[in-house]
C-alpha positions as CSV (number, residue, x, y, z in Angstrom):
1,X,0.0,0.0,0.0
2,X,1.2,3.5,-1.2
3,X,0.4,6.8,0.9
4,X,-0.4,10.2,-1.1
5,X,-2.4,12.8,-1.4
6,X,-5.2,13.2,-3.9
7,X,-3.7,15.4,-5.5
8,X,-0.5,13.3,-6.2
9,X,-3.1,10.4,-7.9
10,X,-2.1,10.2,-11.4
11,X,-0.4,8.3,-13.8
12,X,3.5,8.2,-13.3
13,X,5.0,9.1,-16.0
14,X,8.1,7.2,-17.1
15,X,10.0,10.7,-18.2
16,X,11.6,12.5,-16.2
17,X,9.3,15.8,-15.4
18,X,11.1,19.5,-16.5
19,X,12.5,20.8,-13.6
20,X,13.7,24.2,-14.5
21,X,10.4,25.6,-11.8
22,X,11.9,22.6,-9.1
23,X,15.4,24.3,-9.9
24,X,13.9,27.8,-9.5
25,X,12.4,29.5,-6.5
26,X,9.1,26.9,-5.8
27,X,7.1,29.3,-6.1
28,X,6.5,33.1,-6.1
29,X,4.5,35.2,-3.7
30,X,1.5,37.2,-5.0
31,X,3.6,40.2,-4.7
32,X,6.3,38.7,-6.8
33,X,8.6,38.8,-4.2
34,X,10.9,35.9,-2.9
35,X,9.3,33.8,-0.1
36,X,11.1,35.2,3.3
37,X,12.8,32.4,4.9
38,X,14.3,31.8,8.5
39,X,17.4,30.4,8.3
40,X,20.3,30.4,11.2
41,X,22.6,28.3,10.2
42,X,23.9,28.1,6.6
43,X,24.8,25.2,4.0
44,X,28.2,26.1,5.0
45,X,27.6,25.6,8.3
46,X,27.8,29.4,9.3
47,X,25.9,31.0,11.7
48,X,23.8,33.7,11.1
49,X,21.6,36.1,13.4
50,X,17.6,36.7,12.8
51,X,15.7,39.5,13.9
52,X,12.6,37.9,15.2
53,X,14.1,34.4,16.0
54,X,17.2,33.9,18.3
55,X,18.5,31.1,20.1
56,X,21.7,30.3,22.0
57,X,22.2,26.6,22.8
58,X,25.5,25.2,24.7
59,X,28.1,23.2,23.4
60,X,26.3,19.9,24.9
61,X,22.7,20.7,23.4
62,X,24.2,21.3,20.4
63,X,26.3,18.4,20.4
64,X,22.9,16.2,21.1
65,X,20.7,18.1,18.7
66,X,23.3,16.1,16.4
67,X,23.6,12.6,17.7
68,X,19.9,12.8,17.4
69,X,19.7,13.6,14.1
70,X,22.5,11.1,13.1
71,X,20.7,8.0,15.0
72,X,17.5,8.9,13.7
73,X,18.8,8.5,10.5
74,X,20.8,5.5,11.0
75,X,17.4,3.9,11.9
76,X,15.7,5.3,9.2
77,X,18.2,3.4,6.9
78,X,18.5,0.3,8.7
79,X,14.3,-0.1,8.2
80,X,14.5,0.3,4.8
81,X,17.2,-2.5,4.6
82,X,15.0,-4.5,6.2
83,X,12.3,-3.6,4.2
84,X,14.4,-5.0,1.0
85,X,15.0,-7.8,2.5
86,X,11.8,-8.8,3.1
87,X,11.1,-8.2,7.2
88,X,8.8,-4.9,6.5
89,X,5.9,-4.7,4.0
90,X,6.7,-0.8,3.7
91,X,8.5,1.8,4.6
92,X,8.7,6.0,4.5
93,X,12.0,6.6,4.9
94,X,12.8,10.2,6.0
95,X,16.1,11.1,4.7
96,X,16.8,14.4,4.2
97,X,14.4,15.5,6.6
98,X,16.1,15.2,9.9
99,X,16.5,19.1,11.3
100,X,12.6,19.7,10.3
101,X,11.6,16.5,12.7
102,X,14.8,16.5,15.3
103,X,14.3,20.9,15.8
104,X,10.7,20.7,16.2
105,X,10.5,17.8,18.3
106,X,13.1,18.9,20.8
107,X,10.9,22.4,20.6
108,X,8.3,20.5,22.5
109,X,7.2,20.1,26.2
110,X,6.1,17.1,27.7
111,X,2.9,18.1,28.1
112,X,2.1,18.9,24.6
113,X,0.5,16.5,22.3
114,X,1.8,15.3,18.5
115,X,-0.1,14.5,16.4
116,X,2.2,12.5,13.3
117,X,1.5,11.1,10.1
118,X,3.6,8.0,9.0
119,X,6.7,9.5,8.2
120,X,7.9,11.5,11.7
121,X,10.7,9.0,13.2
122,X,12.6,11.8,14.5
123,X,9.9,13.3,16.6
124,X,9.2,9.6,17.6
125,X,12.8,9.4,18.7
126,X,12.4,13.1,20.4
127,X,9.2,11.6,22.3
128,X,10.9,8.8,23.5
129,X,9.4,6.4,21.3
130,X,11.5,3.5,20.9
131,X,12.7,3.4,17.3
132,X,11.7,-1.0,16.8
133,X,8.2,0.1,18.1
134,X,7.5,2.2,15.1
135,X,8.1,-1.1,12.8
136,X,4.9,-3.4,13.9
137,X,2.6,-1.7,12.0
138,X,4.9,-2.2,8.6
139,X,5.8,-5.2,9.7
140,X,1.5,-6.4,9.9
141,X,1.9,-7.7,13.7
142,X,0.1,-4.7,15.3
143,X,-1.9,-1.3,14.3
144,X,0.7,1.2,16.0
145,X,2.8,-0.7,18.6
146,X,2.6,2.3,21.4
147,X,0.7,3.9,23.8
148,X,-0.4,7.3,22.9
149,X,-0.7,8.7,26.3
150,X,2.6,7.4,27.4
151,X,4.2,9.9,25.3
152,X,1.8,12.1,24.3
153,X,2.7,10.5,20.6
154,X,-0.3,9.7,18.8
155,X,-0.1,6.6,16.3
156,X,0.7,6.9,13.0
157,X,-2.1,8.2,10.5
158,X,-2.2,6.7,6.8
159,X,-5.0,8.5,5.9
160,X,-3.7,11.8,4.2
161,X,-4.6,14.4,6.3
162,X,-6.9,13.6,9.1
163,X,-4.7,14.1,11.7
164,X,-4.8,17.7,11.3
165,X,-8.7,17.7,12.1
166,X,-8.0,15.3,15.0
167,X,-5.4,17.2,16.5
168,X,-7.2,20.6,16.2
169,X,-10.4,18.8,18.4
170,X,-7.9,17.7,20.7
171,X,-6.2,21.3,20.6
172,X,-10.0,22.7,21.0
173,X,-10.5,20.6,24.2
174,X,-7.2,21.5,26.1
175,X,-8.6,25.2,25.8
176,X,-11.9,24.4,27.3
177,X,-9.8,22.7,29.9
178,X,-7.7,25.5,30.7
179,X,-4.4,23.8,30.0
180,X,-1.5,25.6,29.0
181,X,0.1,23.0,26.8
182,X,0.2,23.1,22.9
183,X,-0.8,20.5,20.1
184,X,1.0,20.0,17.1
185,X,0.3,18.4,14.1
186,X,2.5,17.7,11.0
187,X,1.7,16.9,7.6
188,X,3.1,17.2,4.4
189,X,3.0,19.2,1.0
190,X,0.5,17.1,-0.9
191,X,-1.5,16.9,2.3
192,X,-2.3,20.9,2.4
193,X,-4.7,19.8,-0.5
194,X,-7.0,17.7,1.4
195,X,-10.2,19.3,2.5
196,X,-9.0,17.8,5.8
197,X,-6.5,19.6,6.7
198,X,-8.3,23.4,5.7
199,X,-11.3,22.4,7.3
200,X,-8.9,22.0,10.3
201,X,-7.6,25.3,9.6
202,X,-11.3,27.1,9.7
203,X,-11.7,25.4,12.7
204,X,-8.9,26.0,14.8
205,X,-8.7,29.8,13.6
206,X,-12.5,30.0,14.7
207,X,-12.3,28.3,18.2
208,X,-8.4,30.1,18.6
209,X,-7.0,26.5,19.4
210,X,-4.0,26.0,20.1
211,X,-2.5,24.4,17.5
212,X,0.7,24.8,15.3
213,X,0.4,22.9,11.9
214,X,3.6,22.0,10.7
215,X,3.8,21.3,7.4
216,X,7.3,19.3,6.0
217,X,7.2,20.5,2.1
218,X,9.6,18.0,0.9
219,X,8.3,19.5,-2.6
220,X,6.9,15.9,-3.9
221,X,4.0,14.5,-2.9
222,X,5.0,11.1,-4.2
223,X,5.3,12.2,-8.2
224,X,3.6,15.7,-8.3
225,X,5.9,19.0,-7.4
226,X,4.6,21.2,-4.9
227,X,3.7,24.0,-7.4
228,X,1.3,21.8,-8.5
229,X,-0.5,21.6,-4.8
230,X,-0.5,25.6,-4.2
231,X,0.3,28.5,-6.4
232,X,1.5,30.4,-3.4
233,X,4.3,29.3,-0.9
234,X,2.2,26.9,1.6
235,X,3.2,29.4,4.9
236,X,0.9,32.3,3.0
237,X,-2.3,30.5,3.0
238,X,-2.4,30.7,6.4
239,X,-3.2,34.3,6.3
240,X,-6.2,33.1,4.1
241,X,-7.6,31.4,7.5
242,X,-6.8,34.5,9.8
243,X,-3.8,33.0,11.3
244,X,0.3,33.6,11.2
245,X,2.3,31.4,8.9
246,X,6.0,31.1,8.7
247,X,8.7,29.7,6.2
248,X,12.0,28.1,7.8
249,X,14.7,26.6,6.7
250,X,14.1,22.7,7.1
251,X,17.5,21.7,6.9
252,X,18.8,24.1,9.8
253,X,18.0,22.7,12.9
254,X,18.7,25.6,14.8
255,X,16.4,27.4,12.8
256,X,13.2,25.0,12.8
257,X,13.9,24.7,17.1
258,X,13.7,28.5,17.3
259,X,10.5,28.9,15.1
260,X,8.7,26.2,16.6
261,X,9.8,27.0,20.1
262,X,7.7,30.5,19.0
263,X,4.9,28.8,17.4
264,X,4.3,26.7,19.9
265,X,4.7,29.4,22.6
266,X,2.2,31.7,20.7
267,X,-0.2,28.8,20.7
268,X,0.0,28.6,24.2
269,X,-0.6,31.9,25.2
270,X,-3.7,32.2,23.5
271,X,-3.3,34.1,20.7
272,X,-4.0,30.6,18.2
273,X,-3.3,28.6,15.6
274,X,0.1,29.2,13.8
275,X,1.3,27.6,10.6
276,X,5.3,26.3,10.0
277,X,6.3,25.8,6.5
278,X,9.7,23.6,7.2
279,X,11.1,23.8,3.7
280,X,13.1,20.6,2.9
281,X,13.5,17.8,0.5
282,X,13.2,14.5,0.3
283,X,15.9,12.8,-0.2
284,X,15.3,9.1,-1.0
285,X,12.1,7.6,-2.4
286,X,8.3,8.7,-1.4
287,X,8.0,5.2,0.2
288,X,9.8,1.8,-0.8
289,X,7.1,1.4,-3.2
290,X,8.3,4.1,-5.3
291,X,10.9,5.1,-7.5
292,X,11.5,9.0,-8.0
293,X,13.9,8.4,-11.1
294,X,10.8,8.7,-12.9
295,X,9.5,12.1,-11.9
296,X,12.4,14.0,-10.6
297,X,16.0,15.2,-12.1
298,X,18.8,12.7,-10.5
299,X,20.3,16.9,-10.3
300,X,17.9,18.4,-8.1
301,X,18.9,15.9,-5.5
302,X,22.4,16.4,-5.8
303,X,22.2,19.9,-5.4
304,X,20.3,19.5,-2.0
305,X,22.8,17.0,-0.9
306,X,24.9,20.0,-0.3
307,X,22.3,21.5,1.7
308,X,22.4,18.3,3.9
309,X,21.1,19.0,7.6
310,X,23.5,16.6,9.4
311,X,26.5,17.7,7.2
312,X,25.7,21.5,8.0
313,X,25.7,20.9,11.6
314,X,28.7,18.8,11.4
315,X,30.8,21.8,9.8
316,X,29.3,23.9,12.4
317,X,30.4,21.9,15.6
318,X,33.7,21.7,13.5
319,X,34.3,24.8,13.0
320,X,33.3,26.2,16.5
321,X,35.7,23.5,18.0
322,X,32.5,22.1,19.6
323,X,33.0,18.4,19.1
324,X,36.5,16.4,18.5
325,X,37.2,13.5,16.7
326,X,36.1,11.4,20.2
327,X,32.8,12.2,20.2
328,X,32.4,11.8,16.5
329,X,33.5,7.7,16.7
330,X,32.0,7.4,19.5
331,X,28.4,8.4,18.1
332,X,29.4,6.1,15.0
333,X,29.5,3.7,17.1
334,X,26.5,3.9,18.7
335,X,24.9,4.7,15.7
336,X,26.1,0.9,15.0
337,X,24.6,-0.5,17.9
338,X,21.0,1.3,17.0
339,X,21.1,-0.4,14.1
340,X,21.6,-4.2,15.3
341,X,19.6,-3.1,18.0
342,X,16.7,-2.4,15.4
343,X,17.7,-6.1,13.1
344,X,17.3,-7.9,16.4
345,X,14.3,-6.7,18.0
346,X,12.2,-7.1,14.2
347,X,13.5,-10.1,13.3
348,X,12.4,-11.2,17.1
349,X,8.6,-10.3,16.4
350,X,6.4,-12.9,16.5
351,X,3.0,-12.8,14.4
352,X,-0.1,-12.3,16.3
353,X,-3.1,-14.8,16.7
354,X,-5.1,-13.9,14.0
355,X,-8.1,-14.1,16.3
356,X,-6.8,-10.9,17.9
357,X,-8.5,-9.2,15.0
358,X,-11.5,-8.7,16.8
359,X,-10.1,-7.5,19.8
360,X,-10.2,-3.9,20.9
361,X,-13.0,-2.7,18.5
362,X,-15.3,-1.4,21.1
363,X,-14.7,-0.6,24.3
364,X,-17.9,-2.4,25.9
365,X,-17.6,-5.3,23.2
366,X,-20.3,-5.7,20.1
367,X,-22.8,-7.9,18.9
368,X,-21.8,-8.0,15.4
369,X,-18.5,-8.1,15.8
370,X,-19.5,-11.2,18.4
371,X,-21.1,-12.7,15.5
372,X,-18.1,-12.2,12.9
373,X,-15.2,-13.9,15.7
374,X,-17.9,-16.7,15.6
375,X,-17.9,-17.6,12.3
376,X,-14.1,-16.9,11.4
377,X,-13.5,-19.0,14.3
378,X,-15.9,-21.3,13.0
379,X,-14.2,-21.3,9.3
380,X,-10.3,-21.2,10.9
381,X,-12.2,-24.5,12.5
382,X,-12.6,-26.0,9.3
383,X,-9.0,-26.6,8.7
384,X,-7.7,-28.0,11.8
385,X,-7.5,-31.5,10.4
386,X,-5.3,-30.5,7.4
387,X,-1.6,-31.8,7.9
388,X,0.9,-29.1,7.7
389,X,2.6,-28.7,4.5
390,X,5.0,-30.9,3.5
391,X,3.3,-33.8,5.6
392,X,1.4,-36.8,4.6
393,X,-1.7,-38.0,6.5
């Protein structure tokens, strides 16, 4: 099964799309001008000041902003090995991606609720979420494989979207609760075009929920660029709705921690909804399903691998004198021991009883559903007299 947004459902075509707009500014403001983007920390991995977001992080938080980044991806990686190999049906790897989910993750409190799609392993990883429990579901042995309250994590969402509604209701009742905390919700480019997540938009801007949406615009929803989901950068619609929107600088982690530090703040004080644009790229394909050689210039990539969020940090902490040549091995290898950490536990996973299919439906159990273990037991029944395969009766 393949995850995208309506928008994205079409015919792939087996040329390779013209990328001169892709190459180009993604898209134009209706003033013509260029979209304004945060950005604190530069490709070269130079530091840079902004006059409405600041930050000043130690040697040691900037030093684990890293190893987070790096372990997340080492993860990311190792599952779609696995996924080649057979032990996962599917996976969205998140390559390129890290600063948008590693800066806004560690923007969070404990108290504040996430809201994901499929695709946030590094705000997983920021929430405590053990990386081999995000794996069961692609693996087919459960439907999430965490609590949700335990981390304030919500399960994954497939449906494109959706989560954005759920997480402004959720946002909606903390107000009414007089809580202080924040909700967040991510999604992607494609997404912004489902009637999902605008209706969540209306809503939250009417009810002044707190909410910060938080959009990664890896510019492809699966085969279709993101010019072809909005004809305006996606932070600018959020003006349409009567709240703020902002652009950062997805692969600058400094950058995405400061904004969302100050979205989620202005949520919390009760002055709204606010909308992140965290402008990125994805790296590898949509899914392992997919294969972007046959939408997307093999050039465009290369010229965002020198944008690359854990290499710009990396010259950073270099440069500074901020990390040595210990701490770099020594994170490589744990970064190995994540990895056979992560082969272990899923090759370890035993499939469920198939019965279990009608457990936890309804809370106070169902008739119908009463009547449907019944027969499938009744049917499973049927074939208990069969010898196993490769044996003779």
């Amino acid at each position: 099964m393949t995850v995208e947004s309506t928008a994205a459902r079409k015919p792939r075509r087996s040329t390779k799309r013209a990328s001169a707009a892709a190459k180009a500014s993604p898209q134009s403001s209706t003033a013509g001008a260029e979209p304004q983007l945060v950005q604190l920390l530069t490709p070269e991995g130079e530091r840079v000041e902004h006059p409405e977001y600041a930050i000043d992080l130690s040697a040691d938080e900037l030093r684990a902003l890293y190893r987070d980044m790096v372990l997340t991806r080492r993860f990311d990686a190792e599952a779609v090995t696995l996924q080649r190999q057979g032990e996962l049906g599917l996976w969205p790897s998140l390559l390129g991606q890290e600063a948008a989910q590693i800066g806004s993750g560690r923007a969070l409190r404990d108290d504040d609720y996430v809201f994901p799609t499929y695709r946030e392993h590094g705000v997983a990883w920021c929430r405590g979420v053990p990386p081999e429990s995000l794996l069961g579901m692609f693996r087919g042995v459960n439907h999430g494989g965490w609590d949700p309250g335990a981390n304030n994590f919500h399960l994954y969402t497939i449906v494109i979207g959706s989560q954005a509604l759920h997480a402004t209701g959720y946002a909606m009742g903390i107000a009414k609760d007089g809580a202080d905390s924040a909700v967040i919700a991510y999604f992607g480019d494609g997404a912004s075009s489902q009637g999902d997540v605008n209706e969540a938009f209306t809503f939250s801007a009417v009810y002044n929920a707190p909410v910060v949406f938080f959009c990664q615009n890896n510019q492809w929803a699966i085969s279709e660029p993101t010019e072809k989901q909005s004809r305006v950068p996606i932070y600018q619609r959020a003006s349409g709705f009567g709240f703020p929107g902002v652009r950062v600088d997805g692969n600058d982690v400094l950058a995405v921690l400061a904004v969302t530090r100050a979205a989620l703040e202005h949520a919390r004080s009760g002055q709204g909804p606010m909308l992140v644009e965290a402008f990125t790229y994805r790296m590898g394909a949509h899914t392992t399903s997919d294969d972007p050689t046959r939408y997307r210039d093999d050039e465009e990539r290369k010229s965002w691998e020198a944008k690359d969020p854990i290499l710009r940090l990396r010259r950073y902490l270099e440069n500074e004198g901020l990390a040595d040549a210990a701490f770099f091995e020594s994170l490589e290898a744990e970064s190995e021991t994540t990895g056979r950490r992560v082969r272990e536990a899923i090759r370890s996973m035993t499939d469920p009883d198939d019965m279990t299919i009608f457990e936890n439906i309804y809370a106070d159990g169902h008739a119908l559903v009463d009547e449907e273990r019944a027969q499938y037991a009744a049917y499973r029944a049927g074939f208990a007299d069969e010898a196993p395969a490769g044996e003779v009766k």
